[in-house]
N, C-alpha and C positions, 0 to 999 in steps of 0.2 A: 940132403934130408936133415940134417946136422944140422943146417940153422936156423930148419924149423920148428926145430925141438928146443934148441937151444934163446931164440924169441919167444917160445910161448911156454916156456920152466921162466925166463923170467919177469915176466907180465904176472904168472903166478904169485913170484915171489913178491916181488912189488907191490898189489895186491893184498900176498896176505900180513906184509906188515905195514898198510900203510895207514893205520890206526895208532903205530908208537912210534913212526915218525914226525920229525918237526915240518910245521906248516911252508917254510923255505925248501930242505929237501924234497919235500912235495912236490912241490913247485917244479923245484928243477929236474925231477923224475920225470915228472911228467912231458917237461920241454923237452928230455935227450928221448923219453917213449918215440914221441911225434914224431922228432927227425930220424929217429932211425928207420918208425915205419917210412916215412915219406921217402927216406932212400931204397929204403930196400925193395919198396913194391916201383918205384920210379925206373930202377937201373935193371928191373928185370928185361931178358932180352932171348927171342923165341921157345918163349916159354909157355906153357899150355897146349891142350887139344887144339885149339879154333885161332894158333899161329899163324898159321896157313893161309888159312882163309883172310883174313886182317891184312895177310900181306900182298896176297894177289887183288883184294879192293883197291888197296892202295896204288897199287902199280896199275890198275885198270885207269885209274883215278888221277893219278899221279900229274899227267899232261895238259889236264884241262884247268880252267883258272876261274874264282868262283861263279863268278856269272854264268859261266858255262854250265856249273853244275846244276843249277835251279829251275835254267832258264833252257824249256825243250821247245823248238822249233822246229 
């Protein structure tokens, strides 16, 4: 819970000074924001209620190859 508090105190922060910031550190806040969310919701891993589920489709799913998926005969 710790780093979801600790992501979103500083998007806060960021946020609230990014009026006395220079147009560069802008910039580049912005680019480390992006990747970090893009890692952090990327390398989540059985996480959520509907885990479960996602993962027995898969496995239901898993063996057949796309054609097979689309295509009922």
């Amino acid at each position: 819970m710790t780093i979801y508090i600790v992501t979103f105190l500083s998007i806060m922060i960021f946020g609230a000074l990014n009026p006395y910031l220079s147009i560069n550190f802008k910039n580049l806040t912005v680019f480390i924001l992006i990747f970090f969310l893009l890692i952090f919701v990327g390398l989540r891993n059985n996480v959520g209620g509907d885990w479960g589920s996602y993962q027995s489709i898969f496995s239901r799913y898993n063996s057949l190859n796309f054609n097979e998926l689309f295509i009922n005969e």
